[in-house]
LOROMAR-867360 format. One record per residue (C-alpha): x, y, z; residue number from 1. Coordinates in nm, 2 decimals. Layout:
! LOROMAR-867360
{torgu {X, Y, Z}, NUM}
...
//
This chain:
! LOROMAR-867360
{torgu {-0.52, -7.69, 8.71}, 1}
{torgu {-0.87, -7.81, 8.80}, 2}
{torgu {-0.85, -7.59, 9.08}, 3}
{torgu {-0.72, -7.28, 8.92}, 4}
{torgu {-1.01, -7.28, 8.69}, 5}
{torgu {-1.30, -7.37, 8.91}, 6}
{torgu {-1.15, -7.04, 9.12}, 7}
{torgu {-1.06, -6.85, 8.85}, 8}
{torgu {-1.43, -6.91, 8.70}, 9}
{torgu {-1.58, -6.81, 9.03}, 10}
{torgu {-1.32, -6.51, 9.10}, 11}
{torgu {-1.51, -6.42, 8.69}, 12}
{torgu {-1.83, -6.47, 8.80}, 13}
{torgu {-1.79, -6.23, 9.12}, 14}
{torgu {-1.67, -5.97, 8.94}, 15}
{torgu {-1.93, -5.97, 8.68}, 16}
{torgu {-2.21, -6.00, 8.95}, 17}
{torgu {-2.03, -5.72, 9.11}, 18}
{torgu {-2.03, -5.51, 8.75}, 19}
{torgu {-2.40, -5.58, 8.72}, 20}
{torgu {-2.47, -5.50, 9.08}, 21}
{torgu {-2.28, -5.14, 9.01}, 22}
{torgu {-2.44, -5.08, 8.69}, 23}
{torgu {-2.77, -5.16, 8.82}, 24}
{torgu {-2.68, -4.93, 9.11}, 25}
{torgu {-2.58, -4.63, 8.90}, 26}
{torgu {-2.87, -4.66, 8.67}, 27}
{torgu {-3.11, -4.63, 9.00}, 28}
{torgu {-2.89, -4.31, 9.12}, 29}
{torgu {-2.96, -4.13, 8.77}, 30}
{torgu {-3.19, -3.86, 8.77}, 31}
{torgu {-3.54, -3.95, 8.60}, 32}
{torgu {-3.56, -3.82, 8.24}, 33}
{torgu {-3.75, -3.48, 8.25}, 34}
{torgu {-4.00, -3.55, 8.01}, 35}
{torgu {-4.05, -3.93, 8.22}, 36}
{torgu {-4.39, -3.82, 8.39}, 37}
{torgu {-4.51, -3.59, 8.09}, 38}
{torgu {-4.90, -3.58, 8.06}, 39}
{torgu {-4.89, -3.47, 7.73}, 40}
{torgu {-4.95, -3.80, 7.53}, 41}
{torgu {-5.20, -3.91, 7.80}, 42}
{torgu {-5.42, -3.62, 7.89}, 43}
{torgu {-5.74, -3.57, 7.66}, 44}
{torgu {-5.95, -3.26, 7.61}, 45}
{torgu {-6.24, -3.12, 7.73}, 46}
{torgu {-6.42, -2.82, 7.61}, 47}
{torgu {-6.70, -2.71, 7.80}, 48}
{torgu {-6.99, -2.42, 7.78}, 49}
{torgu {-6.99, -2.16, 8.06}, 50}
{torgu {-7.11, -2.37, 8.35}, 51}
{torgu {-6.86, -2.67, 8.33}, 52}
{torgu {-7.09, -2.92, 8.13}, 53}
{torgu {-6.86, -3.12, 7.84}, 54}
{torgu {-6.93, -3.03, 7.50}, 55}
{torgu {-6.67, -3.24, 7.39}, 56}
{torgu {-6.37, -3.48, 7.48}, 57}
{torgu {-6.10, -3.52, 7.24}, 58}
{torgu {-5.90, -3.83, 7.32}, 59}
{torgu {-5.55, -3.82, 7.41}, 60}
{torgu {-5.22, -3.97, 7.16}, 61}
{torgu {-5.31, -4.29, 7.35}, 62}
{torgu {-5.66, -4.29, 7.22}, 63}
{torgu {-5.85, -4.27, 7.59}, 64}
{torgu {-5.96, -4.01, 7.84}, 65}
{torgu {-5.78, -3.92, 8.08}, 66}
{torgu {-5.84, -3.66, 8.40}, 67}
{torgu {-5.55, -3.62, 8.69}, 68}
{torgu {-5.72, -3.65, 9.06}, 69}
{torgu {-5.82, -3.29, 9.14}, 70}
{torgu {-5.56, -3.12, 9.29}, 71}
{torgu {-5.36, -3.38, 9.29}, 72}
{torgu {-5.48, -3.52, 9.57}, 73}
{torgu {-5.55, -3.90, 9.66}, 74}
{torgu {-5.87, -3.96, 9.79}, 75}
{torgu {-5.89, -4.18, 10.07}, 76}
{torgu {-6.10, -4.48, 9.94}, 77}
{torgu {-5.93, -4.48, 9.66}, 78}
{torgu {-5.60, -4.52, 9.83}, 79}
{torgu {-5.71, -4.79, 10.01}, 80}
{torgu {-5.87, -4.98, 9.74}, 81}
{torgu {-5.63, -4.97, 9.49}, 82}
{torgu {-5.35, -5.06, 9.80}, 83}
{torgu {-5.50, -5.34, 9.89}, 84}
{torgu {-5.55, -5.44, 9.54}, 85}
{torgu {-5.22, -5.43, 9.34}, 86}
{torgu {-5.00, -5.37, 9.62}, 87}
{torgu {-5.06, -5.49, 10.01}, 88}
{torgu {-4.68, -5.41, 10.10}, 89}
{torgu {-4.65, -5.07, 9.91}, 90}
{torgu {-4.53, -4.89, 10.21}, 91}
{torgu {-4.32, -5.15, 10.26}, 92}
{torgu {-4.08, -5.25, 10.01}, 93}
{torgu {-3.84, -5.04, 9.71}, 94}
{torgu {-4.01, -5.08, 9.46}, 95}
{torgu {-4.01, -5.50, 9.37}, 96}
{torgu {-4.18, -5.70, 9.67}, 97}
{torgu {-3.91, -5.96, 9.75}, 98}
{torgu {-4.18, -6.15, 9.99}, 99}
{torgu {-4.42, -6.10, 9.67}, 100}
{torgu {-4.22, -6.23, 9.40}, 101}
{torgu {-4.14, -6.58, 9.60}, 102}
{torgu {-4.49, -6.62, 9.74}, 103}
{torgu {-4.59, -6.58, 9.37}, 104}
{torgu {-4.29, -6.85, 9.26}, 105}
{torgu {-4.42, -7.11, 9.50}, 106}
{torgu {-4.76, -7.06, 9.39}, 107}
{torgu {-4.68, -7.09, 9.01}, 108}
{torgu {-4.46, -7.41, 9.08}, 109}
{torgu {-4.72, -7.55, 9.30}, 110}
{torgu {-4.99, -7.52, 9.04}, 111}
{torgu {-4.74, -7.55, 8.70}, 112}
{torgu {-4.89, -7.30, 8.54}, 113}
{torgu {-4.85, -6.92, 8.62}, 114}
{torgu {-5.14, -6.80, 8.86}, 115}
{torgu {-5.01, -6.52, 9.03}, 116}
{torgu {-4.81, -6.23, 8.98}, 117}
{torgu {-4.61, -6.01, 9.18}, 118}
{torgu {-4.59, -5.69, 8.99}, 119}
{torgu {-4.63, -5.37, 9.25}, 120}
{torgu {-4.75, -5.02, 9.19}, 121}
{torgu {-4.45, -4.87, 9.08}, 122}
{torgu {-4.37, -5.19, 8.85}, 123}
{torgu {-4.69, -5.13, 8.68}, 124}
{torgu {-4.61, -4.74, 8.67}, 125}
{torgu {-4.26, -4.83, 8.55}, 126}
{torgu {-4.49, -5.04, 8.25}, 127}
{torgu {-4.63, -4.76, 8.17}, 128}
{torgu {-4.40, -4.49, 8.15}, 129}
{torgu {-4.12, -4.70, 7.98}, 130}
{torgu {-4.29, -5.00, 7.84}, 131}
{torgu {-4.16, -5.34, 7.76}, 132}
{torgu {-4.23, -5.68, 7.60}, 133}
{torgu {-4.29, -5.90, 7.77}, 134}
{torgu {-4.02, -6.12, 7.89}, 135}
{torgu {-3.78, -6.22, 8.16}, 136}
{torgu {-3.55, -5.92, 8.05}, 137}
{torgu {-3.81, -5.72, 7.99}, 138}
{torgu {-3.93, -5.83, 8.34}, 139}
{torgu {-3.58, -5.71, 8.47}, 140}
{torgu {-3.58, -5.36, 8.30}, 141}
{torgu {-3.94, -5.31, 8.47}, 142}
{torgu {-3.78, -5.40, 8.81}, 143}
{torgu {-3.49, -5.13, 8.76}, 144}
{torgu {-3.72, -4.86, 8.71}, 145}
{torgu {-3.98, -4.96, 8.93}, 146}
{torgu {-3.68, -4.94, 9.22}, 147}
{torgu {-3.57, -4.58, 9.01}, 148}
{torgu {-3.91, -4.44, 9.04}, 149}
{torgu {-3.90, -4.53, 9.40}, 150}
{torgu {-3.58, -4.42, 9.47}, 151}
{torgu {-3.62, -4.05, 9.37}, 152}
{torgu {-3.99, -3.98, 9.42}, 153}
{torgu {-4.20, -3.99, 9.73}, 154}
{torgu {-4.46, -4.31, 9.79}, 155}
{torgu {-4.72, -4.03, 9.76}, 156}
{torgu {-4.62, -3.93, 9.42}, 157}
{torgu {-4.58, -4.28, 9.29}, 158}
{torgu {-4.90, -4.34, 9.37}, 159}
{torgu {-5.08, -4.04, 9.24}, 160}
{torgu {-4.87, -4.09, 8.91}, 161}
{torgu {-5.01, -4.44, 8.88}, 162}
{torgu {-5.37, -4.39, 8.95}, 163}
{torgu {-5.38, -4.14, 8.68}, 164}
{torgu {-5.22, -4.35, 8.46}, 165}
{torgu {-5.40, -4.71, 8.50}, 166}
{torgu {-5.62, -4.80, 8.23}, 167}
{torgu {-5.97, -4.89, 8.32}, 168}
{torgu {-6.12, -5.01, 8.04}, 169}
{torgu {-6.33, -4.83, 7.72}, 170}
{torgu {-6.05, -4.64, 7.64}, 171}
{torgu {-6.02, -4.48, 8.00}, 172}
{torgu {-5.66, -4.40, 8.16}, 173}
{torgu {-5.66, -4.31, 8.54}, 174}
{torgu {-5.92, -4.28, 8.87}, 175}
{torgu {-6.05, -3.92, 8.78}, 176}
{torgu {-6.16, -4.04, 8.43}, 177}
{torgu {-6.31, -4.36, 8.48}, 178}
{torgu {-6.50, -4.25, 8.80}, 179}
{torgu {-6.63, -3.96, 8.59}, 180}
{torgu {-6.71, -4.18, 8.28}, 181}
{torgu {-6.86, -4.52, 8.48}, 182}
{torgu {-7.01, -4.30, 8.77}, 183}
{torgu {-7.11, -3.94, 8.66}, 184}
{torgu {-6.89, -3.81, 9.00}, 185}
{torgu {-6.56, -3.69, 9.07}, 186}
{torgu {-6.32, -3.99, 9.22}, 187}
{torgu {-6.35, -3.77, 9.51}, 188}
{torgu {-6.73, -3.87, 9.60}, 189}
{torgu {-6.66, -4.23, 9.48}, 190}
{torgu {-6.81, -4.49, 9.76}, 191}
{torgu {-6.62, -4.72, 9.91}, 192}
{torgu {-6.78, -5.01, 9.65}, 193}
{torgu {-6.71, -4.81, 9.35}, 194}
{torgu {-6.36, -4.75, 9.44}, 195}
{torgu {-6.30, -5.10, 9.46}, 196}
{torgu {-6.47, -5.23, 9.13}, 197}
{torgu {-6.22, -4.97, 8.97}, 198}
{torgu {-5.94, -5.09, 9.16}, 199}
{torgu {-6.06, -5.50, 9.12}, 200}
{torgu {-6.11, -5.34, 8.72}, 201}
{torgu {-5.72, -5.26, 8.71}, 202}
{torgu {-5.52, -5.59, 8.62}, 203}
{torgu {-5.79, -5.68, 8.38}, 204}
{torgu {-6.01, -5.41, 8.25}, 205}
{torgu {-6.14, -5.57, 7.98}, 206}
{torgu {-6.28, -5.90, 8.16}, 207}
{torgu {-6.44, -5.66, 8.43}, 208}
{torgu {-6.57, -5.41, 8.20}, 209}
{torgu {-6.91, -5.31, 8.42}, 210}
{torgu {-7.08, -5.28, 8.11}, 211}
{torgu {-7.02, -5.59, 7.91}, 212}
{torgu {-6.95, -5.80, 8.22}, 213}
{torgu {-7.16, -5.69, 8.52}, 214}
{torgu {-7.12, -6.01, 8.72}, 215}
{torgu {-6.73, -6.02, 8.67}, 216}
{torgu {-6.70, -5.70, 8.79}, 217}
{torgu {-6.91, -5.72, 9.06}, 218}
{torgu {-6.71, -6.05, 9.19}, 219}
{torgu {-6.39, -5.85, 9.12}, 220}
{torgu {-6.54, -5.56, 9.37}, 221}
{torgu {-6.66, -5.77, 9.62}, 222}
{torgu {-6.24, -5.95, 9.63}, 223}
{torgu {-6.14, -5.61, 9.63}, 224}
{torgu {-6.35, -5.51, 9.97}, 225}
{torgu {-6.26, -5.86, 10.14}, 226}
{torgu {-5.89, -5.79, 10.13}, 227}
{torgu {-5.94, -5.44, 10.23}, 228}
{torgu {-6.09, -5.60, 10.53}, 229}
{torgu {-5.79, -5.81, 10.55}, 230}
{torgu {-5.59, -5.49, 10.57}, 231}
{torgu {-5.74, -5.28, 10.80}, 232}
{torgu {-5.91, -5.05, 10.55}, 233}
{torgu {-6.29, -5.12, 10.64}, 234}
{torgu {-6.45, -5.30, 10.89}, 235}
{torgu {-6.66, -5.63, 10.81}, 236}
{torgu {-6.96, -5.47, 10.81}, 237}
{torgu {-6.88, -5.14, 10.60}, 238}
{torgu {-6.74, -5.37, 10.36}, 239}
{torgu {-7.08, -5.58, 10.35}, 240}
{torgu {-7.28, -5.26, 10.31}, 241}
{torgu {-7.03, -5.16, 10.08}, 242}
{torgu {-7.13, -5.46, 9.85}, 243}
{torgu {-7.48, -5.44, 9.88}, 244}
{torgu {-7.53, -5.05, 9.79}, 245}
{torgu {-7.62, -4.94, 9.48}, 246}
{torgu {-7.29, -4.89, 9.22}, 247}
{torgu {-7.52, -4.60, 9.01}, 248}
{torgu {-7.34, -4.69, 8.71}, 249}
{torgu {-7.42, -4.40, 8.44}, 250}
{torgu {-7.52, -4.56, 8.07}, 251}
{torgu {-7.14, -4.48, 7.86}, 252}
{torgu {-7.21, -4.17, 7.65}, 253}
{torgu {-6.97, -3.98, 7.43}, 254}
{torgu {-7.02, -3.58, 7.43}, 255}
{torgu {-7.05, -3.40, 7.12}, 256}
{torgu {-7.27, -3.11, 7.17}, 257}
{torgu {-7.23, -2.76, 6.95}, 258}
{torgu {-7.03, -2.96, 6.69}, 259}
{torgu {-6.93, -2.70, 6.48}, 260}
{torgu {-6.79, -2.42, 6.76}, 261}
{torgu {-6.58, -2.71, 6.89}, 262}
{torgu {-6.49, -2.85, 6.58}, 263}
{torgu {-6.38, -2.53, 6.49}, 264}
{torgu {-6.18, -2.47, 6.80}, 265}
{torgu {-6.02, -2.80, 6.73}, 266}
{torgu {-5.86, -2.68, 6.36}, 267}
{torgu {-5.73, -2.37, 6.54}, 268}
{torgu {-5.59, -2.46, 6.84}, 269}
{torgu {-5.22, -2.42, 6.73}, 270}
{torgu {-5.27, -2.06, 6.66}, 271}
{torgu {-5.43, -1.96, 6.95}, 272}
{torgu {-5.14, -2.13, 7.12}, 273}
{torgu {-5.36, -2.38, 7.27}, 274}
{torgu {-5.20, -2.73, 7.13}, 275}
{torgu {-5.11, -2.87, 7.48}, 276}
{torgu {-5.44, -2.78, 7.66}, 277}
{torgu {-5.65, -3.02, 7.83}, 278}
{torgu {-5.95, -2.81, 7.90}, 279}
{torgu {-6.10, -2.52, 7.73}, 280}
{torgu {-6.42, -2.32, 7.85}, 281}
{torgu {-6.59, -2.19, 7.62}, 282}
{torgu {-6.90, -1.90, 7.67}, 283}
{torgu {-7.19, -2.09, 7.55}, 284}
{torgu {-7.50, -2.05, 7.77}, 285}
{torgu {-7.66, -2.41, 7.76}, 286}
{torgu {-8.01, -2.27, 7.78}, 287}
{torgu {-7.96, -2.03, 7.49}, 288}
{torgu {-7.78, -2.30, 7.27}, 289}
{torgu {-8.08, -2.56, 7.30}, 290}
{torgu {-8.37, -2.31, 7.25}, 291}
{torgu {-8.18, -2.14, 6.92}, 292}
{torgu {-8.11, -2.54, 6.79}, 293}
{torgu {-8.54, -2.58, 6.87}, 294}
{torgu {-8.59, -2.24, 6.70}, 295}
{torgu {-8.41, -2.30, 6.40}, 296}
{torgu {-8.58, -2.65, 6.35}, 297}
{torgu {-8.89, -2.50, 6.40}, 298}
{torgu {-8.83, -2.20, 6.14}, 299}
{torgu {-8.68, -2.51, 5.89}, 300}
{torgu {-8.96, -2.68, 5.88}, 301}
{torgu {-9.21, -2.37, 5.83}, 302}
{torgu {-9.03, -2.29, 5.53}, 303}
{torgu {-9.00, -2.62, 5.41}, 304}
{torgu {-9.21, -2.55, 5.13}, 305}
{torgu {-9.00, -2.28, 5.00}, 306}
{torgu {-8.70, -2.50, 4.92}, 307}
{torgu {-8.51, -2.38, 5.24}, 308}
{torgu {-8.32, -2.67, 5.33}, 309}
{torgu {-8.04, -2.51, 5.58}, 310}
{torgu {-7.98, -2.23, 5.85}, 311}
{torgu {-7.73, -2.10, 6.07}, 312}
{torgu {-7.73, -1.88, 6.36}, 313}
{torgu {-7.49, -1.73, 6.61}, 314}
{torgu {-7.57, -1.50, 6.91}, 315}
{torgu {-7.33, -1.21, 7.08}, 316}
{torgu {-7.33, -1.08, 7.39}, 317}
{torgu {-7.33, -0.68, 7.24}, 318}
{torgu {-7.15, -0.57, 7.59}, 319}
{torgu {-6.85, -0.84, 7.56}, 320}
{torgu {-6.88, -1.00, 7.23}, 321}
{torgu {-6.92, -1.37, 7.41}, 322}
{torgu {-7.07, -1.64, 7.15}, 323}
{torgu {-7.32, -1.77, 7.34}, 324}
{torgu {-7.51, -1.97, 7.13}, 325}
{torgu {-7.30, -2.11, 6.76}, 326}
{torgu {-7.53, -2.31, 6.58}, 327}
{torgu {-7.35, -2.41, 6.22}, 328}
{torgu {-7.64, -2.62, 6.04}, 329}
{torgu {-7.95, -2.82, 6.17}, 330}
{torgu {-7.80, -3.13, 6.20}, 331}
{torgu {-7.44, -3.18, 6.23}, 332}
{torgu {-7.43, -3.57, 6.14}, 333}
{torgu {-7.69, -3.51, 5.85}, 334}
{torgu {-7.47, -3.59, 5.54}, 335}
{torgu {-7.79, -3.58, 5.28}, 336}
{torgu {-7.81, -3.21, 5.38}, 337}
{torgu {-7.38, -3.11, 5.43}, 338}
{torgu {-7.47, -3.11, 5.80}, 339}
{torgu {-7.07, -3.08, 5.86}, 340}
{torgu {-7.06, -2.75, 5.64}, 341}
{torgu {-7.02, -2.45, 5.92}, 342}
{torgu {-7.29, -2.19, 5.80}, 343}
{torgu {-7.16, -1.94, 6.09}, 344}
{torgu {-6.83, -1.96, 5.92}, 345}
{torgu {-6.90, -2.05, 5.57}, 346}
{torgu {-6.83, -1.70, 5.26}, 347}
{torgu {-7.20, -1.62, 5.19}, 348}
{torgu {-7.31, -1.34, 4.99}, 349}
{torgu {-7.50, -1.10, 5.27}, 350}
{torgu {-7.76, -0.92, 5.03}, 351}
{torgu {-7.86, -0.60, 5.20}, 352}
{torgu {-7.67, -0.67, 5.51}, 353}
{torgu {-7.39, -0.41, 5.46}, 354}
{torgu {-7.62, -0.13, 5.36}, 355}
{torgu {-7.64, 0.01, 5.69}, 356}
{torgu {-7.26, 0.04, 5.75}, 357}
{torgu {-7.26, 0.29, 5.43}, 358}
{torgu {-7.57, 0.44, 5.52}, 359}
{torgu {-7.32, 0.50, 5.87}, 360}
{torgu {-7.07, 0.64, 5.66}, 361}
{torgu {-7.29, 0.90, 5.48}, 362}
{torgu {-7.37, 1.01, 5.79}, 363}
{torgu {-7.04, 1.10, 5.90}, 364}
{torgu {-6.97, 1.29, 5.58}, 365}
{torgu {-7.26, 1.53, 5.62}, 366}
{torgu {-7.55, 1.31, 5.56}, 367}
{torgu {-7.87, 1.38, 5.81}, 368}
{torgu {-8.15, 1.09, 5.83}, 369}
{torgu {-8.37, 1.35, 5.60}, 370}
{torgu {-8.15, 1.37, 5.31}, 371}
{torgu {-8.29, 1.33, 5.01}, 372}
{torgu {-8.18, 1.07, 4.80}, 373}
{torgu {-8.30, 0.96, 4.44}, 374}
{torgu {-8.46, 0.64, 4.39}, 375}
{torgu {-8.50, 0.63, 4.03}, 376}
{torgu {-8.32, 0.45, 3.76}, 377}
{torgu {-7.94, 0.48, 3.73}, 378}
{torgu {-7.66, 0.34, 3.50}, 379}
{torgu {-7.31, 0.37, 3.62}, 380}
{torgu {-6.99, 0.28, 3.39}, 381}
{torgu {-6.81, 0.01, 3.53}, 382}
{torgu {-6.51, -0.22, 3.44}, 383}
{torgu {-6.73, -0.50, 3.27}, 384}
{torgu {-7.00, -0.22, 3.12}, 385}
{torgu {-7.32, -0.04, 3.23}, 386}
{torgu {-7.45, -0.19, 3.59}, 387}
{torgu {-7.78, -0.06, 3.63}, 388}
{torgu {-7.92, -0.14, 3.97}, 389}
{torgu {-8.32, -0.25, 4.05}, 390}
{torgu {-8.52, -0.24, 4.37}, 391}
{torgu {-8.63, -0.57, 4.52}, 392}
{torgu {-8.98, -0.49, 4.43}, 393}
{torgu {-8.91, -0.37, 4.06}, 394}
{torgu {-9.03, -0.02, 4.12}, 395}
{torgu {-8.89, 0.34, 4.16}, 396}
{torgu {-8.99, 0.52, 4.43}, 397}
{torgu {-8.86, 0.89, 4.34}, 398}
{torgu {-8.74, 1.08, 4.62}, 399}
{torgu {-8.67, 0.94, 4.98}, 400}
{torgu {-8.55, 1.08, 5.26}, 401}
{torgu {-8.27, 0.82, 5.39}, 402}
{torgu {-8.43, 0.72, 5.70}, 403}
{torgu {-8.71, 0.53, 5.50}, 404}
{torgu {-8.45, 0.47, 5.18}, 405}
{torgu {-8.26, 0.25, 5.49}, 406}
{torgu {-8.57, 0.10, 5.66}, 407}
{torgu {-8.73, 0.01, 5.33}, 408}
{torgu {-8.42, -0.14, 5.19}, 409}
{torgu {-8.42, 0.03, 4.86}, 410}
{torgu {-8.10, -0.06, 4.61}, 411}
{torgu {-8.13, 0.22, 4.41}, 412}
{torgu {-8.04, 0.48, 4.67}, 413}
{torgu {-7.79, 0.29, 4.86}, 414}
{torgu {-7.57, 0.20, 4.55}, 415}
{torgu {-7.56, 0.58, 4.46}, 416}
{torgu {-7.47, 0.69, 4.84}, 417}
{torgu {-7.20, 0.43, 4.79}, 418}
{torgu {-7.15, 0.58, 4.44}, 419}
{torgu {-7.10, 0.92, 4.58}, 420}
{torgu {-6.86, 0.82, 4.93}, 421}
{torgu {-6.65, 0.62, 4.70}, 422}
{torgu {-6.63, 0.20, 4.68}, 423}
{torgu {-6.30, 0.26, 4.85}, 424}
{torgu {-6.45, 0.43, 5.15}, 425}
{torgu {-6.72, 0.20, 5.17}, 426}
{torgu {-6.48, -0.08, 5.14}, 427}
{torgu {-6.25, 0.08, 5.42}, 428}
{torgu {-6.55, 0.15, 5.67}, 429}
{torgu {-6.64, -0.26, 5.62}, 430}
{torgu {-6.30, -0.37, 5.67}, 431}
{torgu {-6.22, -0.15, 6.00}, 432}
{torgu {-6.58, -0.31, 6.10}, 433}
{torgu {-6.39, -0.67, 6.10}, 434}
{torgu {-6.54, -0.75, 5.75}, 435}
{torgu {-6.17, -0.99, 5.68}, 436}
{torgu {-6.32, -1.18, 5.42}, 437}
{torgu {-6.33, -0.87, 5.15}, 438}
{torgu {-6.01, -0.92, 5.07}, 439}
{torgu {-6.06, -0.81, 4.67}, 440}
{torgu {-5.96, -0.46, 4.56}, 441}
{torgu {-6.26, -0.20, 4.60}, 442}
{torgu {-6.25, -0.19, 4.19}, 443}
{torgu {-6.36, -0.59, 4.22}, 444}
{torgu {-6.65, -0.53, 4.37}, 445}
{torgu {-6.72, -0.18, 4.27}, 446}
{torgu {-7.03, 0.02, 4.45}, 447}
{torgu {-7.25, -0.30, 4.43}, 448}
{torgu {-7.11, -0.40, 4.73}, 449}
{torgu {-7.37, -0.24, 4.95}, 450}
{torgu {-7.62, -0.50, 4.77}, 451}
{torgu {-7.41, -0.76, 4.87}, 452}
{torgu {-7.20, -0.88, 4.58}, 453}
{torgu {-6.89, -0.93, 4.83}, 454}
{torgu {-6.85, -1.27, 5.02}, 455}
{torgu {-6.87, -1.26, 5.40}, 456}
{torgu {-6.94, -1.46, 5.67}, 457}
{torgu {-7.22, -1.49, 5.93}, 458}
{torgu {-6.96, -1.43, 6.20}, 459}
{torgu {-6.83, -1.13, 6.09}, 460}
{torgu {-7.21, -0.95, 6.04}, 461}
{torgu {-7.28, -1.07, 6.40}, 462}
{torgu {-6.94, -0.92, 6.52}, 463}
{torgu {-6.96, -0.62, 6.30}, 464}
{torgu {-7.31, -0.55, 6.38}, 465}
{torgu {-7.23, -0.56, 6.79}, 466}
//
């Protein structure tokens, strides 16, 4: 009986090792999840002016930056770096290094304490596609995946998938971002010494961090380049001028330049179908944009005196209608002031702004530029009463031919031009000029709406005046 149930025990055993072995074996045949290697979550967003410079990074669902190599393509230090790093044997093994995981084993035992690990590349891309707590069956679930991941895509594409994935400290996923963010430079141009403080930055970003902890890092780097020697990547002595050249770390900056174009083009993104971008280049020409911002501190504090607190300005390119300079206020981060409040986009009444589009309209009906027009006192019936309209100066200037009734500016003239073409011709002619704010009925605002008692926006006078 003994016997029976020692075999039939073992006979159980078999066939559950053999269940687990075939379970384990179909889950690695499955196809990998289409959405599996989705950037979406990851990838931030840049928007830059004409010439490539960031305005502004938006960070990704994860909270970090992140940039995929350029062109998907592995630059060769980096390879090397990162290989010897994490993974000596990754050419080597499916996906969990069997060598690895008992070298690691005897190493913990020997000390008592854990002080290695054996996690490979595609383990730590399995992490952080499909991530886990940490345990010994979380441990197992990496392992499966890590031998998936292996199983249907190419050691090439592992890798590439990984190093744009790895966090790198200050809220910085992947090679492309933390070169450009630590080093000003493309992972591309990285040196052989920079590519390896990344890679020696990669099991623990925070403890390296170049900026908080120079020295670590630099003892991490300077591991990483010994055991690329040990591997054949550099020779002794690159690896010693490796160590000893300049890293050119850049100081950490976060860019927010034109802050209310971009903020802007944040809030709308959606409806110009644009949710899912990572990189948007805008038309602003950097020179312009930083001699309108001196201007228009320059013209603030000249009329100071005068209680003008604000401004805003925007500048069109008349041929193609390109913004290329969008400035919204003086100082976006002012609070005292409503720095945040867009004065390009914000409903302004435009005073005498919309004369000239009537004056336009007049002349299409018949109108010559020496037609004489009355400039003396008027009262028209309206809805709410009388509305009897006054110069800027207070004065009646009798007849005027239009030309100087337009370059002086005079009320008086323009509101009866716009008396006799109709408020709903006028209010037609502003409208087909891209004037979307006048939304009221031309009753509302009647034929004082060449003096401006309409809402519109800075934008829409640029755009309609181009």
């Amino acid at each position: 009986m003994g016997r029976f149930t020692l075999r039939g025990m073992a006979r159980a055993v078999a066939v559950a090792a053999a269940l687990v072995g075939l379970g384990c074996a179909g889950f690695i045949a499955m196809p990998l999840p289409g959405a599996l290697l989705s950037r979406e979550a990851l990838s931030s967003l840049v928007i830059t002016d004409r010439t490539g410079h960031a305005l502004r990074e938006v960070l990704s669902r994860e909270d970090g930056r992140s940039v995929g190599l350029s062109g998907g393509t592995i630059p060769p230090l980096v390879r090397a770096a990162f290989i010897a790093a994490e993974d000596q044997r990754f050419t080597r093994h499916p996906g969990v290094d069997v060598v690895a995981v008992a070298r690691a084993a005897r190493d913990n035992v020997k000390a008592g304490r854990i002080v290695s690990g054996a996690s490979t590349i595609p383990q730590q891309l399995a992490r952080r596609l499909v991530p886990r707590e940490r345990s010994w069956w979380g441990k197992a679930g990496e392992a499966l995946w890590a031998l998936r991941l292996t199983a249907h895509l190419s050691r090439e594409q592992v890798l590439l998938e990984y190093l744009d994935r790895v966090p790198l400290g200050n809220s910085t996923f992947g090679v492309e971002a933390a070169a450009r963010s630590y080093f000003g430079r493309s992972a591309q141009r990285l040196s052989a010494g920079q590519a390896a403080l990344l890679a020696g930055m990669a099991r623990s970003p925070a403890r390296r961090d170049p900026y908080r902890r120079p020295d670590a890092a630099l003892l991490g780097m300077r591991g990483v380049l010994a055991r690329m020697v040990e591997e054949g990547f550099l020779t002794s002595e690159e690896a010693r001028l490796a160590a000893q050249t300049p890293l050119d770390l850049v100081p950490p900056e976060r860019s927010f330049e034109v802050p209310h174009l971009t903020t802007a083009l944040l809030q709308r993104l959606p409806a110009l179908g644009l949710d899912r971008a990572t990189r948007i280049e805008t038309t602003i020409d950097p020179a312009l944009q930083a001699s309108v911002e001196k201007a228009m501190v320059e013209e603030l504090r000249g009329l100071e005196e005068r209680g003008v607190g604000e401004a805003a300005a925007i500048v069109l390119d008349n041929a193609t209608g390109e913004v290329l300079a969008y400035v919204g206020s003086s100082d976006f981060l002012d609070e005292s002031k409503g720095g945040q409040n867009d004065g390009v986009r914000s409903l302004r009444q435009p005073g005498s702004a919309l004369k000239p589009f009537a004056y336009g309209l007049a002349l299409s009906k018949g109108f010559t530029p020496s037609s004489v027009l009355a400039d003396v006192e008027v009262h028209l019936a309206t809805p709410g009463g009388a509305y009897v309209p006054r110069n800027y100066d207070r004065r009646v200037h009798g007849p005027v031919r239009l030309r100087a009734a337009l370059a002086s500016s005079y009320n008086i003239p323009a509101v009866r031009v716009a008396d006799a073409l109709g408020p709903e011709q006028v209010l037609r002619v502003l409208r087909e000029a891209g004037f979307e704010s006048l939304k009221e009925s031309a009753s509302h605002y009647g034929v004082g709406i060449v003096l401006g008692n309409g809402d519109v926006t800075l934008r829409e006078l640029a755009r309609a005046y181009r």
